[in-house]
C-alpha positions in Angstrom: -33.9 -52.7 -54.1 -36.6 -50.4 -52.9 -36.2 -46.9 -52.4 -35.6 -46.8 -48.9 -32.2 -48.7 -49.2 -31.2 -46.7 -51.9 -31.6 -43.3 -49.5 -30.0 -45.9 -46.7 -26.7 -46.7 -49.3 -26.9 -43.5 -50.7 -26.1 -41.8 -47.0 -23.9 -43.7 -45.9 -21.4 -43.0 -49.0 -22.5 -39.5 -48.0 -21.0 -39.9 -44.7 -17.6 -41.8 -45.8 -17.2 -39.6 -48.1 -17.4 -36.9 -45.6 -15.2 -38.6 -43.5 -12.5 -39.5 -46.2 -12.6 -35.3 -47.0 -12.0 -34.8 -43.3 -9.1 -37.4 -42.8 -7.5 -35.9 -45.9 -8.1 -32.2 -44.8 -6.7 -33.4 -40.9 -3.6 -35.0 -42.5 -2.7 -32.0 -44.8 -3.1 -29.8 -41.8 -0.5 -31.6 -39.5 2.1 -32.5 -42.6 1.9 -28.1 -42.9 2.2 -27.5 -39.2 5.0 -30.4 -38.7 7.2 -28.7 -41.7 6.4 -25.2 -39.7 7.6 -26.7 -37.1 10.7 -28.4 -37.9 11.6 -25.0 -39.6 10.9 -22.9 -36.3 13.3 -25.4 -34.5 16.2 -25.3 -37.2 15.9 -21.1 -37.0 16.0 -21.3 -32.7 18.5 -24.5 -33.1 20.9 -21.5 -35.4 20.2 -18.8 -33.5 21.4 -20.7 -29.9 24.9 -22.0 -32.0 25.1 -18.4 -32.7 24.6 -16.6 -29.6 26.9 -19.0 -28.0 29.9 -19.0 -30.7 29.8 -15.5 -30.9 28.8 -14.4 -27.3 26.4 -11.6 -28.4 22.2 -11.6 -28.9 20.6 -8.3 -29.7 20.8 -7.0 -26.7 24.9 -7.0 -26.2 27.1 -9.3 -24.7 25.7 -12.1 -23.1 26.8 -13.2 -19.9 29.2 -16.1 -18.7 25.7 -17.8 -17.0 23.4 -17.2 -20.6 26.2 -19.0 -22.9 26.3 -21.8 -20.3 22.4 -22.3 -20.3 22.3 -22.2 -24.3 25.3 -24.8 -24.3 22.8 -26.7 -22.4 19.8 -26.3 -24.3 21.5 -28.2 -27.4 20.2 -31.5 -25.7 17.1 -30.6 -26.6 17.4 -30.6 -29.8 18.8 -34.6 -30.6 17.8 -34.2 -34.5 20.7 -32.0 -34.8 23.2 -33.8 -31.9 25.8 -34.7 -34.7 26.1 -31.1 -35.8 26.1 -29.9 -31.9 29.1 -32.1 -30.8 31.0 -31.2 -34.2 30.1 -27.4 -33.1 31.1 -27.6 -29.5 34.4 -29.4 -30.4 35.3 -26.8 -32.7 34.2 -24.2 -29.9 36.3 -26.3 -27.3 39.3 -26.2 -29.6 39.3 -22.7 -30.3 38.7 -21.8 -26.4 41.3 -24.0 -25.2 43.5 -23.0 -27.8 43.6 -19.8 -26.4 44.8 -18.2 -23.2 41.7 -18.8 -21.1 40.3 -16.1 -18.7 39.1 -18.0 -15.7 35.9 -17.1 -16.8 35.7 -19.3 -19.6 36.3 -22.4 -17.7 32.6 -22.9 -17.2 31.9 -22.6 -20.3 34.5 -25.3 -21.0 33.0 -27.6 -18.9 29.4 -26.9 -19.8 30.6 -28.0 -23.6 32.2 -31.3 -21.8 28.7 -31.8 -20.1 26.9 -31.3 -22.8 29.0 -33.4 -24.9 29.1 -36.0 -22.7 25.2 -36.1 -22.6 25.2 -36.1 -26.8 27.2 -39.1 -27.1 25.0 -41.0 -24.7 22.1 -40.3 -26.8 24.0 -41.7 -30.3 
């Protein structure tokens, strides 16, 4: 082998090797930011269950409109639709248990929507 292939052989395991480091550093980086990310979604995923079981945010009260939106927004969360329907059943149960304002109706059927859309996605 003469010295030129040697420096030929010799860069390109430079260059896999770079590459290898580069993969492995890549990979790391989106296994970190796809745990940060799942954990972002199960904090918002809490926090909506809890604005709309409890009908408060920071702010105060929420409106009849907002707790109809965040009943909504659990579609978009389909990693965690077994949880939502078994949430919003116990929600429907407990609101339809009680004497309803008409105001709550809404929020009735926004649950049945919203359930209904869940069980289409099983």
């Amino acid at each position: 082998m003469t010295l030129q292939n040697v420096a030929a052989v010799a860069t390109i395991l430079t260059l896999l090797v770079s590459l290898l480091s580069i993969a492995f550093s890549a990979r790391r980086y989106l296994s970190v930011r796809e745990r940060e990310q799942e954990k972002e979604r199960f904090q918002i995923y809490h926090q909506l269950l809890k604005k709309i079981s409890k009908g408060v945010d920071h702010e105060g009260p929420l409106k009849l409109v907002s707790q109809v939106a965040l009943v909504s927004e659990l579609v978009k969360y389909p990693e965690y639709s077994s949880s939502s329907r078994q949430a919003l059943n116990l929600l429907r149960q407990e609101w339809a248990s009680k004497e309803l304002e008409d105001i709550k109706k809404p929020l009735i059927q926004a649950i049945d929507e919203t359930l209904s859309l869940l069980e289409q996605r099983k």
